[in-house]
N, C-alpha and C positions, 0 to 999 in steps of 0.2 A: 822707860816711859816715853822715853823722845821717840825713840824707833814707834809702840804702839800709836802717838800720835798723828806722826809723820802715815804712818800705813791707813791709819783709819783714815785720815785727811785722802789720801793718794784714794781711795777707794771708792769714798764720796765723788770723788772729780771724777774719775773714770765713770763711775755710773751715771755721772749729768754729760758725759763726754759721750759715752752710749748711746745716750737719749738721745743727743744730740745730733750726730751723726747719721742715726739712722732716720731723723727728719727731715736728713737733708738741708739743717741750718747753718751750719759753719763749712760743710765742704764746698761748696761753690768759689768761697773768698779762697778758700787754702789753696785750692788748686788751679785758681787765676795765680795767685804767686809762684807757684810750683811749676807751672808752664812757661814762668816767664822768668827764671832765676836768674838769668845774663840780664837781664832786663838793667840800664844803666841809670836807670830813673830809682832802684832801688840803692844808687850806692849815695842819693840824695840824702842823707840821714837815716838810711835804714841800714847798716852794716852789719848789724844781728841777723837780720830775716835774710839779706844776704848771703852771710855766711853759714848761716844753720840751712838755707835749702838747700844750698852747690856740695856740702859733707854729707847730707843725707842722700846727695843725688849718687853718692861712690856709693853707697851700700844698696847692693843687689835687696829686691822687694820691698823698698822702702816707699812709702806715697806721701800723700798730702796730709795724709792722718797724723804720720809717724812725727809731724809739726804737736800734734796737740799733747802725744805723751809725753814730747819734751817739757811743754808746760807744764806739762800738770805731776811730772816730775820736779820739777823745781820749787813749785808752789810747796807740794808737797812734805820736801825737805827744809825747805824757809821754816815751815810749821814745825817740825821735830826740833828744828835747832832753836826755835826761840823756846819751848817747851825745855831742852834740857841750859838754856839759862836761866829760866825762872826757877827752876828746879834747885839751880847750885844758888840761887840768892835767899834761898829760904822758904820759897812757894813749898807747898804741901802738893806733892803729885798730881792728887786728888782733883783739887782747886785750879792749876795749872793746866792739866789737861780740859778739863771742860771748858772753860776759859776761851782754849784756841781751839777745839772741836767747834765749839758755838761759831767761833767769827770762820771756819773752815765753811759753814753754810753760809753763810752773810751772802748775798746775790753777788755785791760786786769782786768776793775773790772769787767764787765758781765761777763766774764770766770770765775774770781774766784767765783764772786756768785753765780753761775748757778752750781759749783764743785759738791756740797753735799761734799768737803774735809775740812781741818781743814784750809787751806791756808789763809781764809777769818779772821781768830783769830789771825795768825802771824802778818798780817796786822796792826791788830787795835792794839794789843801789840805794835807794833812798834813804832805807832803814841804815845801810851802813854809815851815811854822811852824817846822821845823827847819834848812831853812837862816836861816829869821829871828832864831829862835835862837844861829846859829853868828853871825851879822852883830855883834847886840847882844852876844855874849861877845866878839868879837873887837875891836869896833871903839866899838858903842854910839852909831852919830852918828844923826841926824836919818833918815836911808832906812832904816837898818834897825828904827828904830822904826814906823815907817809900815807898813815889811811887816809886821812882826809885829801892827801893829795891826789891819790890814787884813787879814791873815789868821786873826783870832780874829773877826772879823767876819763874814768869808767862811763861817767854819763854822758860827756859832749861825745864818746862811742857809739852809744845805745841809744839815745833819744834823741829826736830834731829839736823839739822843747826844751834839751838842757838849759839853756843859755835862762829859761824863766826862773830855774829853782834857781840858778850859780848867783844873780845878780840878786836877788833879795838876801843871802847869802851872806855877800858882801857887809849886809846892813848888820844882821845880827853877829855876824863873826865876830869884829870888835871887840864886842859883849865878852866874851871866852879871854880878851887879852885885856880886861880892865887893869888887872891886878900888878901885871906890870909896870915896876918904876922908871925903863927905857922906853921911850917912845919910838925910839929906832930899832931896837930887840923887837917890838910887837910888829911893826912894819915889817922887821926882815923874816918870820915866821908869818906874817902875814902874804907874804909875795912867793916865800915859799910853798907854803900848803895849795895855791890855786895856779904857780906857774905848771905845772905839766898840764893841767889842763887848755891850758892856752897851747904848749905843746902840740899836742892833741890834736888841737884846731887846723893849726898848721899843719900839720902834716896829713892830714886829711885832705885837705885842698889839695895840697901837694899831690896826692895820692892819686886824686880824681883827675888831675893834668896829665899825670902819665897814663890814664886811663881815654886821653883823649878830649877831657872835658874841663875846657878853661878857668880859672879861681871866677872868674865873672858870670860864667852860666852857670855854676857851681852853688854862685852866693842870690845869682835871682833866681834858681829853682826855692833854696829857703825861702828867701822873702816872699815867693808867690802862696794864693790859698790855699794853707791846707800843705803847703811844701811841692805845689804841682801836682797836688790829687785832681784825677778827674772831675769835670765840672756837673755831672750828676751825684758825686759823691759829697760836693757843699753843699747843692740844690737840697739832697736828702737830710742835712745834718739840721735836724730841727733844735738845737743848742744855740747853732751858730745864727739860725735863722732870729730868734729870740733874744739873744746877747751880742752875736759877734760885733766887736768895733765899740764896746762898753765893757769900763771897767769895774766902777763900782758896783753896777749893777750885778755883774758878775761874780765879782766877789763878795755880794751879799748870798748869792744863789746857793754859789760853792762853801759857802762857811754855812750856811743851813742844813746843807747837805750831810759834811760833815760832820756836824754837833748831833747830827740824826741816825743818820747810818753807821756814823763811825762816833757813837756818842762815848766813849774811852775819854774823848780829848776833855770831857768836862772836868774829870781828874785832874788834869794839868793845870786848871783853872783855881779848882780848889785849891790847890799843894800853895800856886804859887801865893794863893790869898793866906795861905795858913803856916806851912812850912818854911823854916827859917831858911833851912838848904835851898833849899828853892828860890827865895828872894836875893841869897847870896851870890846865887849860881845859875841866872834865869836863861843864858842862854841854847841852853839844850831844850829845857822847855818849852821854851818860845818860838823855838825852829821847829818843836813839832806838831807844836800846833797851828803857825802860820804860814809856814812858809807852804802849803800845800794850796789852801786858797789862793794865795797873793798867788804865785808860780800858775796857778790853773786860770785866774783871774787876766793876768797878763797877756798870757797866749789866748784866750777867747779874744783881747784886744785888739791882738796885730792878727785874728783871723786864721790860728792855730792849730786851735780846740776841736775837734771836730762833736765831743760829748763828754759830758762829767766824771765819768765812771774812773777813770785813771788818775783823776784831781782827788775823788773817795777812796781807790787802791791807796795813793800815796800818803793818805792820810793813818789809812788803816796802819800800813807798813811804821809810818814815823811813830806814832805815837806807842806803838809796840816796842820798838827800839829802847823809846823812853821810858817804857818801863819795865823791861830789862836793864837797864842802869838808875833806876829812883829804888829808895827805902821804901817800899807801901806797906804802911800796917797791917794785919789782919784784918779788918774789917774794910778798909781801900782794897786788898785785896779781894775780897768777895764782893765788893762794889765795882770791878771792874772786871768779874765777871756777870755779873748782873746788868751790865751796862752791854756787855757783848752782845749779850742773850737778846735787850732792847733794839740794838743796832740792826741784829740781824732778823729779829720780826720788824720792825719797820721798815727797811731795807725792802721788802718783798711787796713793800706797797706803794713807797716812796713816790709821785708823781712827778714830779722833776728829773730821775734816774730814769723812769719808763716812756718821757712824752719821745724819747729816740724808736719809728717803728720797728728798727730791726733787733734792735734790746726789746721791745715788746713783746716783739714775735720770739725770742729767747724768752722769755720769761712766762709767756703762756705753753712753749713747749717743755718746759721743765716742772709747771706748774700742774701739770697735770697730764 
């Protein structure tokens, strides 16, 4: 069942990948980056797209396209393998596949798969830091600090934005080491699970020195808008136009968004209002449901964001996570496919997701 999921999802993308392509909508951007792979602006926080153009540039007929089947392989796969975990926790095939075929339409994962961008990576990281999450609440031994370590690692790799999800992070972690009667044991698993990413950091800088490019132009290409995007590329970002430099506001936007598009999260709401496990054990919950606003909310702040759509992937992602590790009844289970199915027809009208023109203009060429 995972492999049929996986293949139908893969199939869908290809066909909006299709569409897509031959309108001329996504090759333009692919093959500005594909012409410019030395490009040293890309080793600015983008080390994915980096590295996936320079390997695909060694293989004889490979183009700018050859970016989007990576995506849309990977998506693809994220979807089989959450499918054969609900599988082994008791989901009925059946209920489980349709579930994630439904949110396989949902606008904002065909977008991101259809990208050829790295967004699709940040995603699945995401979901991972939340089952690491769920590990270290539950259990706390030696693997699940590793995942978690290595998945705060993974992300200061792949995303310029990590630094928004690691520090609220910070907040809910705690929550996982309540139980603890040393206060120094939750400290020292505390320091350990996010020192490699700090790691990371470092030697990234580092990295970019020997590449010619000082820790101080390194750290104001971050700080600048956008990370140094060109300045038609803010001017266009009508997100940023509307939020940038606001937090709350932003984070009312983003949590709207989510509870609509990716209305699953309502589930989490429930559980923790009703279920005892839940109240016990809030903080895997809690991170999947908030930390994707606040983290999106943030970076709209310091002028990050350029558009929502990766603040809804991650929502989508985490809350998936979480429920591949929660008990859901049978009837929570067909509620969260039913909420899919919601998600993903709203999603396709959502005005907040679409006021971006060039997500418009995706979205009426796929639309028809």
């Amino acid at each position: 069942m995972a492999l049929v999921v996986g293949g139908a999802s893969f199939l869908l993308f290809a066909a909006a990948a299709h569409k897509l392509l031959l309108a001329g909508a996504i090759e333009p951007a692919l093959r500005e980056s594909w012409n410019h792979a030395n490009s040293q602006m890309l080793l600015s926080g983008q080390w994915p797209m980096f590295v996936m153009i320079n390997l695909l540039h060694l293989i004889p007929g490979c183009g700018p396209s050859s970016m989007v089947v990576i995506t849309i392989t990977a998506t693809a796969l994220a979807q089989g393998l959450l499918a054969r975990d609900l599988i082994q926790r008791g989901w009925s095939p059946g209920l489980a596949a349709s579930g994630i075929l439904v949110t396989s339409a949902n606008p904002v994962i065909v977008i991101i798969a259809t990208s050829g961008a790295p967004m699709i990576f940040y995603t699945i990281v995401v979901g991972l830091l939340i089952l690491a999450i769920d590990r270290v609440e539950a259990i706390a031994d030696t693997r699940a600090l590793i995942l978690l370590g290595v998945g705060v690692a993974a992300m200061f790799v792949l995303w310029p934005n990590a630094i928004y999800w690691v520090a609220p992070t910070l907040i809910v972690l705690p929550l996982a080491f309540r139980e603890m009667n040393s206060i120094s044991a939750a400290v020292a698993l505390f320091t350990i699970a996010l020192l490699p990413g700090f790691i990371v950091v470092s030697s990234m800088i580092l990295s970019g020195a020997m590449f010619g490019r000082p820790p101080a132009e390194a750290i104001a290409v971050w700080n600048a808008i956008l990370h140094g995007a060109a300045p038609q590329e803010v001017l266009h970002s009508a997100w940023l136009a509307s939020f940038g430099g606001q937090f709350a506001a932003a984070f009312v936007a983003l949590a709207l968004m989510c509870a609509t598009i990716a209305p699953r999260s309502w589930l989490i709401i429930w559980r923790l209002g009703l279920n005892r496990r839940e109240q016990t054990q809030p903080a895997t919950a809690l991170a999947a449901l908030l930390l994707p606003p606040i983290s999106g909310a943030l970076a709209t702040y310091f002028w990050h964001l350029d558009a929502p759509i990766v603040v809804v992937a991650c929502s989508l992602a985490a809350v998936a996570s979480w429920t591949a590790t929660a008990s859901l009844r049978h009837g929570e289970r067909a509620a969260w496919v039913l909420l899919s199915l919601a998600g993903t027809s709203f999603g396709w009208a959502a005005p907040l997701l679409w006021q971006d023109s060039g997500l418009a203009h995706l979205r009426h060429i796929l639309l028809t």
